[in-house]
Every structure is written in C-alpha cells, then in structure tokens.
N, C-alpha and C positions, 0 to 999 in steps of 0.2 A: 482718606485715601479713595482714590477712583475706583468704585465697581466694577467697572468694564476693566479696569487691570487685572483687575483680580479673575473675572470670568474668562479671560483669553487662557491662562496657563491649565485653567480646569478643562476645557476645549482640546488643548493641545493634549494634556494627558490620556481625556476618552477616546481619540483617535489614534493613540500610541497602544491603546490596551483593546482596540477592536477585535472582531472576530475577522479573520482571511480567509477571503471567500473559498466558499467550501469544493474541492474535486468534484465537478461532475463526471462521476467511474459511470465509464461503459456498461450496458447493461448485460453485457455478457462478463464480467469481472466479477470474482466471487468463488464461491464451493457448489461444485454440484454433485449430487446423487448415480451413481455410475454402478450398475450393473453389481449391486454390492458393498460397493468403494465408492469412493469420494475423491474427484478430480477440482483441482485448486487453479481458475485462472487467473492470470497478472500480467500487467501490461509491460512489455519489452521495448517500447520504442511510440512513436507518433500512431496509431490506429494497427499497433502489433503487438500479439499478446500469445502467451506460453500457459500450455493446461499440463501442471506437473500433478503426479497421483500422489495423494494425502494418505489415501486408506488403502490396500491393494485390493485389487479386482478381478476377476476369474471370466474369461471368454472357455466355455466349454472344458478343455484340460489348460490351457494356458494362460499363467499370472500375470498379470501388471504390477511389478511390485512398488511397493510404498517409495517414493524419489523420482518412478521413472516421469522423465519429459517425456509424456506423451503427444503431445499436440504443439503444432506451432502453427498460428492464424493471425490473417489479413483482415482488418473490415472493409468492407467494399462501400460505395456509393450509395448501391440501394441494400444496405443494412444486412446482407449475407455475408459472412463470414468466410473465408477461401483459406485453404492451408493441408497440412500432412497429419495424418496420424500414426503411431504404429500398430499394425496387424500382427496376426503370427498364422501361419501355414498350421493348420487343422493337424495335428499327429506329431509333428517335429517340433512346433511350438517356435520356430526357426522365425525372426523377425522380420517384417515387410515393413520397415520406419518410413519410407515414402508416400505412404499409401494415402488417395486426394481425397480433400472432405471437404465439405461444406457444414455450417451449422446455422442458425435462425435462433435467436429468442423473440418470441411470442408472448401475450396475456390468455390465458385460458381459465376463466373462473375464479379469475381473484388471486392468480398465481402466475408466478412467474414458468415458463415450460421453454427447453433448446433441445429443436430438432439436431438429430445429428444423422448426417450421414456416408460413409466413408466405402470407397470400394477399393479392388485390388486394383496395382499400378496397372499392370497388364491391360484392364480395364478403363484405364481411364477418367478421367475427374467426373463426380454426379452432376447433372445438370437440374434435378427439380427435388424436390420434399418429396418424395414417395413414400407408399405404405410398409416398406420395408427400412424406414426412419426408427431413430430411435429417441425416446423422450426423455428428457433426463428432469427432473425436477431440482430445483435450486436448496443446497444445503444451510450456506450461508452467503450472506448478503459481503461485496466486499468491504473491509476498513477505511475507517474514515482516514487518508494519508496527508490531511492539511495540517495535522497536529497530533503530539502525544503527551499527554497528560500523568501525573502523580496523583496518587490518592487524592480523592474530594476536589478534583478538576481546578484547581489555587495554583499549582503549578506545572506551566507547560512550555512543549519546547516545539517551535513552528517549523514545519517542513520548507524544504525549499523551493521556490519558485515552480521549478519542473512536477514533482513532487505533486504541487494544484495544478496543473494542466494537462500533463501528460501521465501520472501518476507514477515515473518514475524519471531516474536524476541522466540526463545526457553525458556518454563520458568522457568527451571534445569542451569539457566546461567545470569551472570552481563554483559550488557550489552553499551558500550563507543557511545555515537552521538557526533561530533566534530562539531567545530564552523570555517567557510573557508569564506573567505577575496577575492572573483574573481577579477583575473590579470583586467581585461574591466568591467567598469560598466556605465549602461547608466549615471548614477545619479554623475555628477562631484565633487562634496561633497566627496567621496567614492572612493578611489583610494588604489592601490597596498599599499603607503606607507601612507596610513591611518591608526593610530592606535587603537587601543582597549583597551579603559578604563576602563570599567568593560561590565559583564555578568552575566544577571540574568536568569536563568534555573530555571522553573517550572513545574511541572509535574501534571496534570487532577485537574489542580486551586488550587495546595497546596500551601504549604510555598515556595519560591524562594530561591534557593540558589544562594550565591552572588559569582561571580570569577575575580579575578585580574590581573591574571598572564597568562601566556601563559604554555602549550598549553588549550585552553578551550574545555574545555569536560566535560560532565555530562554523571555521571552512574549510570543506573538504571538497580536493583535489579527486574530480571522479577518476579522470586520467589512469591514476594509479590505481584502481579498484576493479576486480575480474566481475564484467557480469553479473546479474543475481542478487539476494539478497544480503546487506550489511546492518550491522545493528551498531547506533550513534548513545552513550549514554550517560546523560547530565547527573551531576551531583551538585546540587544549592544546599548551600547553608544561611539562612537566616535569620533577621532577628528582628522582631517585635516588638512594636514601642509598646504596647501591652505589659510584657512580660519582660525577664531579665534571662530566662534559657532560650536558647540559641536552638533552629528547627533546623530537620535535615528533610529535602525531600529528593527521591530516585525519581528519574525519567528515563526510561527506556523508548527508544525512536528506531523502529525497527522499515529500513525503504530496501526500495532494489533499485540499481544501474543497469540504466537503457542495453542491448545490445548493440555491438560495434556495427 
C-alpha cells in the first residue's frame, strides 16, 4: 500500500483535533478587588463590557450588593475605558446609576492595576487620572471562553465562533459549539481512538438533545436567549477499544449573549 495514503488521513485527523485559536480577553476582563468586594467584568458586545459585583462592597454607609450591574463601559481608541457607574448620595444611600467614569488598566510592578474614576452626573464626565483615582488591583484573570473541558482535559466542548472573538455569542445569529476528542489525555480510558456513542446537549436545564453521529454539534438560536449568562451542558458516552466499560464524561460550557 502507498505511504502517502495512508499519511494524508493522519494529516486530516491532527487538523480536526487542533487547538482554536485562543480569545484574546481584553485586558480589562476579569475580577477585580473593590473597596472590600470584588467587581466581575465581561464583555457585552464588540469593545463593551459590564462590571457586575461578585462580593458586596461598602462606600462609607452604602452597599453594592452581590448581582448589582454596577458599571457599563466602552473602549475607546486610545485604550480609556468611557461608561456609567452607580453612586449613592452620602446619608440616603439613594442611587446615582448615571454617574460618568472613566477607567485605564496599567502594568505597575509586575501587576496588573485599573485606575478608576467616576464623578457625580451634575458634574460631568472626568476628563484625566487624577489623584483622587482609585486603584483596584486584579482578583482574577478572565476564563479561557474558546473551550470547556471534563476532567483530565480528553474531553471538550468548543465555544462558538463569537465566543473567540468577541467573547460573547451576538443575538441577531445561530450559533455551532463542537464536541473535540484531545489527541493526550491524562485519563487512559479516553484516547484518540476512543469512540462516541452518543451526546446529550442541553441548554440552561432544558430538554436534551440526543446525537449519534458525527460531527457533534449543537446549535443554539441566540435570538431566543435574554442577555447575560447561559450555561450549554454535554453529556458523552464512550467507549474504548482498550476496554469493554463504557465512559461518561460532563461538560459544562458556561458563555454569555451579546446585548441587543
């Protein structure tokens, strides 16, 4: 038999099981350190992104509690950040959600640091960094959104398109998450030529849809989906020419939808 036969389909298979290039997340994307608390940003749209509070946070007598959308922000050209945050009137604790900000991420010493700065509407949008900025240091770095993976990284399920570029899925579009089989897996059970018997695709606890065949992909209609965070989650079953038991591995794919 011809060599070259045979090396074209091993060709075609490493290029089926590549890695997708990876999101490059804004560097303002992520957890940061707030006054106490911990504000969670993610991106909303093409260079727009929403900082919702994780941990609540205390300004003098008034809370930010844990959910609130506090911030929504622009990037701009030259790498300043433009957008609203909410305030609260000093004694009534009464919300100012308008109120214009600016913020900056910097390198300071080997660390990431986002000036913030936000004044009352009355006042007016900030125009520079001033020393009445505040600094917030980076909690956590954000998630990798090109892929989510099941124990020992063997099986995983590829984010969509949007997903790597914009870090979140547009809801004017159908969008494909694939189901990928890694070449090495810690988990010996699970190998290249492990097969896939079925896949159950479920989308935010509904009905599962069931797949047999190859290629496995599920696609979801953003259309129908409100804003924000949805969670996508694969169930494989397969099996081993090793072995005679049948594996099961979870993937949970947790994305968000663009705003309208």
């Amino acid at each position: 038999m011809n060599p070259r036969r045979l090396a074209l389909p091993a060709v075609l298979l490493a290029a089926a099981f590549a890695a997708p290039p990876a999101h490059a997340a804004d560097p303002i994307e992520g957890t940061w350190f707030f006054e106490g608390g911990q504000v969670e940003v993610e991106p909303t749209g093409p260079d727009r992104f929403s900082g919702t509070v994780t941990r609540a946070t205390r300004f003098a007598d008034c809370v930010h509690p844990a959910g609130q959308l506090m911030w929504k922000l622009e990037r701009g050209a030259d790498g300043v950040y433009r957008g609203t945050h909410i305030r609260y009137i000093v004694g009534s604790c009464q919300e100012l959600p308008n109120s214009p900000t600016i913020w900056r991420v910097r390198e300071e010493q080997d660390r990431q640091v986002l000036d913030f700065c936000s004044n009352d509407p009355r006042d007016g949008a900030p125009t520079e960094f001033g020393p009445s900025c505040i600094q917030l240091e980076r909690a956590k770095r954000a998630p990798d959104r090109t892929k989510a993976c099941a124990r020992g990284q063997e099986v995983c399920v590829r984010g969509a398109t949007d997903l790597r570029r914009i870090g979140c899925v547009r809801p004017t579009r159908r969008h494909g998450f694939s189901l990928l089989i890694a070449r090495r897996g810690r988990d010996r059970l699970v190998s290249p030529r492990s097969r896939v018997r079925l896949v159950r695709f479920s989308l935010d606890g509904g009905r599962a849809r069931t797949d047999r065949r190859r290629p496995f992909r599920n696609t979801v209609s953003a259309s129908r989906l409100a804003p924000g965070p949805h969670i996508l989650r694969a169930t494989v079953s397969l099996r081993s020419p090793n072995r005679r038991k049948a594996v099961t591995r979870r993937v949970v794919y947790r994305f968000n939808v663009c705003e309208r």
